[in-house]
C-alpha positions as CSV (number, residue, x, y, z in Angstrom):
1,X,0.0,0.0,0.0
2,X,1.4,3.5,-1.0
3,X,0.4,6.6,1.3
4,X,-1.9,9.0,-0.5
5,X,-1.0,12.8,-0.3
6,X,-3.4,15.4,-2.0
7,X,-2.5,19.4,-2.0
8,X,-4.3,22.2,-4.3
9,X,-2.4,25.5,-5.6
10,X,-3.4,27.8,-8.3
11,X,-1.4,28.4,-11.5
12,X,-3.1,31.5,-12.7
13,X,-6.8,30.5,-13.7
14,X,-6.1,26.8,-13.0
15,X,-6.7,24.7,-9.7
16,X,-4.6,22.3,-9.4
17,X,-5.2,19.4,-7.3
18,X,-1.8,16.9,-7.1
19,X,-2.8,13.8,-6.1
20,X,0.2,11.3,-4.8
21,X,0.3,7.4,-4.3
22,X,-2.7,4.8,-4.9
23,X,-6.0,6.5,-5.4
24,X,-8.2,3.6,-3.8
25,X,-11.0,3.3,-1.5
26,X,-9.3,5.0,1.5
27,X,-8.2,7.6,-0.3
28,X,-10.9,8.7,-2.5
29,X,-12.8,10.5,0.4
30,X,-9.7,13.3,0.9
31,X,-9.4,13.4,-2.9
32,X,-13.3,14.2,-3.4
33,X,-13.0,16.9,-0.7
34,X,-10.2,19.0,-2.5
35,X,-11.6,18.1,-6.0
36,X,-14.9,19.5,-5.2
37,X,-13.6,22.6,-3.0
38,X,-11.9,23.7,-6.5
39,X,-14.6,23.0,-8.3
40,X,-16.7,26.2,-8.7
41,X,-18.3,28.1,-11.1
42,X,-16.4,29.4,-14.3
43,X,-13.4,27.6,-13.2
44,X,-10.7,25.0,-14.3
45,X,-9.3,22.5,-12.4
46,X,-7.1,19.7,-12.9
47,X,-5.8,16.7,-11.6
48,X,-2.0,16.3,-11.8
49,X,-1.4,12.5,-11.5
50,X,2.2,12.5,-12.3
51,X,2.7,10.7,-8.9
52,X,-0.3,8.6,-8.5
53,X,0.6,4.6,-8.9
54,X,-2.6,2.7,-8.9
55,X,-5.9,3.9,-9.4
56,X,-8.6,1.5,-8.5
57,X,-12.8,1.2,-8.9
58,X,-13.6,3.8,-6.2
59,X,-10.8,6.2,-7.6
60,X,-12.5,5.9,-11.1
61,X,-15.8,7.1,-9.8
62,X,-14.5,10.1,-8.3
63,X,-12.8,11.0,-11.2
64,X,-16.7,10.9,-13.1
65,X,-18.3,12.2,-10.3
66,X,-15.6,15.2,-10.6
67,X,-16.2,15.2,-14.0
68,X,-19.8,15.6,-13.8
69,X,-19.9,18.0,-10.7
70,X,-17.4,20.1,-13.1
71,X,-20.0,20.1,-16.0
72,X,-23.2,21.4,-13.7
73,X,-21.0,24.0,-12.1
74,X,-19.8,25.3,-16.0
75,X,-16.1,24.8,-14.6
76,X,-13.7,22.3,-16.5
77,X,-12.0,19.5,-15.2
78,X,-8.8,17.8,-16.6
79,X,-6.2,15.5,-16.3
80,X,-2.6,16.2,-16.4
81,X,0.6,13.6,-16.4
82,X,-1.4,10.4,-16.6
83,X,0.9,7.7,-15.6
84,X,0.1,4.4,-17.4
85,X,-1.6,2.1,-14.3
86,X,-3.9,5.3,-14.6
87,X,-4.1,5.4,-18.4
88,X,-5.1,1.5,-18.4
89,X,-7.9,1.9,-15.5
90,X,-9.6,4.3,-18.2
91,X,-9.0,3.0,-21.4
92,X,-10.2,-0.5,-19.5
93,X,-13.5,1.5,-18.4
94,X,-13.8,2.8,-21.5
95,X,-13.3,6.6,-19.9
96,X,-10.3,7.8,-21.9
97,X,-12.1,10.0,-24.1
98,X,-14.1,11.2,-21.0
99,X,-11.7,13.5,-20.1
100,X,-9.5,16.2,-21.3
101,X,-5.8,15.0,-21.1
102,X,-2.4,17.5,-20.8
103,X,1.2,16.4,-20.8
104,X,1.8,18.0,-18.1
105,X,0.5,20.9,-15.5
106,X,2.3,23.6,-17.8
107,X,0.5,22.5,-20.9
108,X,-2.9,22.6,-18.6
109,X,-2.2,26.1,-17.3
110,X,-1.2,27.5,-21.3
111,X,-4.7,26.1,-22.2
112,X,-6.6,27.8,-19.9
113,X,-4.3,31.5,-19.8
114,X,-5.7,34.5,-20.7
């Protein structure tokens, strides 16, 4: 079992939630609290995974239910530095598509400048 670790910060317009370790049942609660705290009106948040290692069932639904909350509120919500385990878990759900996809939190933040 890898320890989870979840911090926000703000490049520019973007929240950015970094999520570290296995995103799994007992971690999904923390990451839902800081995903949907960011998650506001006319805003755009992503999800830098560049550290995440195993992402299982539960993490998948928060990722959708982030997704959708993201689409009521008219904010966005993206991915950035999908690792492969992670990469898998969607294209295995059929989910890739679902979700806007950067290199990295750099490319995110350029997208959503100015």
């Amino acid at each position: 079992m890898t320890d989870f670790l979840c911090s926000t910060r703000h490049e520019g317009p973007l929240a950015v939630v970094s999520a570290s370790g296995d995103i799994d049942l007992a971690a999904v609660g923390e990451l839902w609290d800081k995903l949907s705290a960011q998650i506001t009106a006319a805003t755009a948040v992503v999800l830098d995974c560049a550290e995440v290692t195993f992402l299982d069932s539960m993490g998948l639904q928060v990722l959708v239910r982030a997704r959708d909350h993201a689409e009521k509120a008219q904010a966005t919500f993206a991915l950035a530095a999908v690792p492969e385990p992670v990469t898998k878990v969607l294209r295995l759900a059929g989910l890739q598509q679902l979700f806007p996809q950067f290199a990295d939190v750099e490319a995110a933040a350029a997208a959503h400048a100015g």
